[in-house]
N, C-alpha and C positions, 0 to 999 in steps of 0.2 A: 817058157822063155823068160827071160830077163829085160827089166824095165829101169830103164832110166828117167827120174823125175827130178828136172831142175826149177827155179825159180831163181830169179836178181834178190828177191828181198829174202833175209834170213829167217825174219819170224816167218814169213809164209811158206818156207820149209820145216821150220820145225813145228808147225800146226799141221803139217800134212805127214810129216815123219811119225808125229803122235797120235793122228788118226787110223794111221796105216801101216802100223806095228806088227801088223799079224800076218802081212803079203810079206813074207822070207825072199820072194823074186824082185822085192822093188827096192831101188838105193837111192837116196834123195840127194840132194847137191846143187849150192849155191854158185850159178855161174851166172855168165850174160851170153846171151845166142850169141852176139856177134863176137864173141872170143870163146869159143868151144874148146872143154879141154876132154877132146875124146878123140880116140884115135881115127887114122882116115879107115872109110869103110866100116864102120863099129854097127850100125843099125838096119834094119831090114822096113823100118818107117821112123819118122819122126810126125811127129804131132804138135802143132801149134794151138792150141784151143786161147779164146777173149787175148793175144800179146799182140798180134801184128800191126795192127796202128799203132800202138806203144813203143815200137821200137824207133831209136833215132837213125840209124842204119840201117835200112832195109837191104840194100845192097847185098855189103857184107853179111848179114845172117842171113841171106839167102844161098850164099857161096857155102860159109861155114855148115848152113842144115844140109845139103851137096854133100860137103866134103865126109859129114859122119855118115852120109848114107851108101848103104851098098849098090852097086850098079843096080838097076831096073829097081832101087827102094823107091817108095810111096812118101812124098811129104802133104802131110794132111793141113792145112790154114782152116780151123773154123770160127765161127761165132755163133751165140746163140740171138742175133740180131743181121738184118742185112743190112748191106752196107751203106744205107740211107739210113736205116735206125741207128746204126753207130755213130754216124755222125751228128746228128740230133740230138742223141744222146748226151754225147762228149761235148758239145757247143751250151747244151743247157747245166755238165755236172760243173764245172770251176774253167780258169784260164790256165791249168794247168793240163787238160788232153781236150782244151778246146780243138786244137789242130792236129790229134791222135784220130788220123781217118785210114780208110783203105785207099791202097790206089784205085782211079778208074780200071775198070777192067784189061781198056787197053794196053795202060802203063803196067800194071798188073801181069799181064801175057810176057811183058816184052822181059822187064824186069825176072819172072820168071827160066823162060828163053837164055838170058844172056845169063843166069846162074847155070844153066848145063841142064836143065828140066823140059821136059816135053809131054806130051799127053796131056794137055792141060784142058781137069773138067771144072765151071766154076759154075755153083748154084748161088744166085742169089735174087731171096726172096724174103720176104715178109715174115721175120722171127729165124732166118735161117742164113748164113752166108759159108760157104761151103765149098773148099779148093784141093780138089787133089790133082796132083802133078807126077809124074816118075821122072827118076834119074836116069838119064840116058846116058848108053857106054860114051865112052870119049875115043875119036874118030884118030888114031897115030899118023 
Protein backbone atom coordinates (compact mmCIF):
# COMPACT_ATOMS: atom_id res chain seq x y z
CA UNK A 1 0.00 0.00 0.00
CA UNK A 2 0.81 3.59 -0.36
CA UNK A 3 1.77 6.07 2.57
CA UNK A 4 1.21 9.47 2.96
CA UNK A 5 3.49 11.39 5.32
CA UNK A 6 2.93 15.05 6.14
CA UNK A 7 4.31 17.42 8.63
CA UNK A 8 3.39 21.78 9.03
CA UNK A 9 7.21 22.23 9.45
CA UNK A 10 9.41 21.73 6.25
CA UNK A 11 12.68 20.75 7.65
CA UNK A 12 10.90 17.90 9.54
CA UNK A 13 9.90 16.71 6.22
CA UNK A 14 12.93 16.78 4.76
CA UNK A 15 14.68 14.85 7.66
CA UNK A 16 12.18 12.18 7.32
CA UNK A 17 12.18 12.29 3.25
CA UNK A 18 16.01 11.70 3.93
CA UNK A 19 15.78 8.98 6.37
CA UNK A 20 13.31 7.20 4.38
CA UNK A 21 14.65 7.27 1.02
CA UNK A 22 14.46 3.68 0.50
CA UNK A 23 10.37 3.18 1.23
CA UNK A 24 9.55 3.76 -2.83
CA UNK A 25 5.62 3.43 -1.16
CA UNK A 26 6.02 6.54 1.01
CA UNK A 27 5.48 10.42 -0.46
CA UNK A 28 6.28 13.08 2.22
CA UNK A 29 4.49 16.61 2.13
CA UNK A 30 4.19 19.68 3.74
CA UNK A 31 0.57 20.45 4.81
CA UNK A 32 -1.46 21.57 7.88
CA UNK A 33 -4.27 18.84 9.00
CA UNK A 34 -6.79 21.40 9.15
CA UNK A 35 -6.52 22.17 5.34
CA UNK A 36 -5.78 18.64 3.72
CA UNK A 37 -5.00 18.71 0.17
CA UNK A 38 -6.20 15.12 -0.49
CA UNK A 39 -8.79 14.05 -2.19
CA UNK A 40 -12.35 13.00 -0.40
CA UNK A 41 -12.03 9.25 0.54
CA UNK A 42 -8.25 8.94 -0.37
CA UNK A 43 -7.12 6.59 2.88
CA UNK A 44 -8.11 3.48 4.56
CA UNK A 45 -6.44 4.98 8.08
CA UNK A 46 -4.94 8.02 8.99
CA UNK A 47 -2.63 8.29 11.97
CA UNK A 48 -1.98 11.10 14.27
CA UNK A 49 1.11 10.15 16.48
CA UNK A 50 2.67 13.33 19.49
CA UNK A 51 0.14 16.58 16.94
CA UNK A 52 -3.13 16.58 18.61
CA UNK A 53 -2.84 19.06 21.48
CA UNK A 54 -0.73 20.98 19.02
CA UNK A 55 -3.20 21.65 16.76
CA UNK A 56 -5.12 25.10 16.98
CA UNK A 57 -8.27 23.60 15.37
CA UNK A 58 -9.29 20.74 16.53
CA UNK A 59 -12.58 20.79 15.04
CA UNK A 60 -11.71 21.28 11.65
CA UNK A 61 -8.89 18.44 11.44
CA UNK A 62 -11.13 16.29 12.81
CA UNK A 63 -13.68 17.08 9.78
CA UNK A 64 -10.68 17.25 7.31
CA UNK A 65 -9.06 13.55 8.79
CA UNK A 66 -13.21 12.26 8.06
CA UNK A 67 -13.12 13.78 4.82
CA UNK A 68 -9.72 11.94 3.50
CA UNK A 69 -10.98 8.89 5.12
CA UNK A 70 -12.81 6.02 3.55
CA UNK A 71 -16.23 5.00 4.91
CA UNK A 72 -15.54 2.40 7.94
CA UNK A 73 -11.54 4.01 7.79
CA UNK A 74 -9.70 3.92 11.09
CA UNK A 75 -8.37 7.25 12.54
CA UNK A 76 -5.61 6.43 14.86
CA UNK A 77 -4.73 9.88 17.92
CA UNK A 78 -1.65 8.44 19.70
CA UNK A 79 0.79 9.61 22.18
CA UNK A 80 3.66 8.08 23.67
CA UNK A 81 2.41 9.80 27.01
CA UNK A 82 -1.16 9.90 28.77
CA UNK A 83 -2.87 12.57 28.69
CA UNK A 84 -1.81 13.87 32.28
CA UNK A 85 1.86 13.38 31.24
CA UNK A 86 1.20 15.67 28.22
CA UNK A 87 0.00 18.06 30.04
CA UNK A 88 2.71 18.22 32.69
CA UNK A 89 4.82 17.79 30.18
CA UNK A 90 3.86 20.82 27.91
CA UNK A 91 3.25 23.12 31.31
CA UNK A 92 6.93 22.35 32.41
CA UNK A 93 8.56 22.48 28.44
CA UNK A 94 8.04 26.71 27.44
CA UNK A 95 4.70 29.08 27.32
CA UNK A 96 4.69 28.20 24.06
CA UNK A 97 2.47 24.42 24.27
CA UNK A 98 1.89 25.37 27.90
CA UNK A 99 -1.94 24.99 26.88
CA UNK A 100 -1.08 22.12 23.87
CA UNK A 101 -3.35 19.51 26.01
CA UNK A 102 -5.89 16.72 25.09
CA UNK A 103 -9.39 17.17 25.51
CA UNK A 104 -10.98 15.60 28.50
CA UNK A 105 -12.31 12.47 27.44
CA UNK A 106 -15.69 13.51 27.40
CA UNK A 107 -15.11 16.64 25.03
CA UNK A 108 -12.99 14.20 23.35
CA UNK A 109 -16.10 11.76 22.44
CA UNK A 110 -18.25 14.54 21.59
CA UNK A 111 -15.81 16.32 19.41
CA UNK A 112 -15.12 13.13 17.78
CA UNK A 113 -18.99 12.17 17.36
CA UNK A 114 -19.78 15.45 15.72
CA UNK A 115 -16.77 14.83 13.12
CA UNK A 116 -18.93 11.78 11.69
CA UNK A 117 -16.63 9.10 13.81
CA UNK A 118 -17.94 6.43 16.02
CA UNK A 119 -16.66 3.28 17.66
CA UNK A 120 -14.70 5.20 19.76
CA UNK A 121 -11.82 3.25 21.80
CA UNK A 122 -9.74 5.44 24.02
CA UNK A 123 -6.69 4.09 26.31
CA UNK A 124 -5.30 6.18 28.40
CA UNK A 125 -2.75 5.29 30.74
CA UNK A 126 0.62 5.96 32.07
CA UNK A 127 3.32 6.25 28.96
CA UNK A 128 0.31 5.55 26.72
CA UNK A 129 -2.74 7.67 25.32
CA UNK A 130 -4.29 5.81 22.54
CA UNK A 131 -7.63 6.76 20.25
CA UNK A 132 -9.07 4.73 17.65
CA UNK A 133 -12.38 5.86 16.07
CA UNK A 134 -14.01 4.67 12.67
CA UNK A 135 -15.60 6.63 10.09
CA UNK A 136 -19.04 5.89 9.89
CA UNK A 137 -21.29 5.81 6.49
CA UNK A 138 -23.17 9.07 6.34
CA UNK A 139 -27.07 8.41 6.89
CA UNK A 140 -29.01 10.38 3.14
Amino acid sequence: GQISAIDYAEKMVKICKSKYTHLPNVTFAVQQVETLDFPLQTFDAVTCFGLFPHLENKEEALRQMNRVLKTKGKLIIAHALSSTEIKEHHHNASSVVAHDVLPSLAVMKKLLTQAGFGKIQIIDKPGQYLNISIKLEKKE
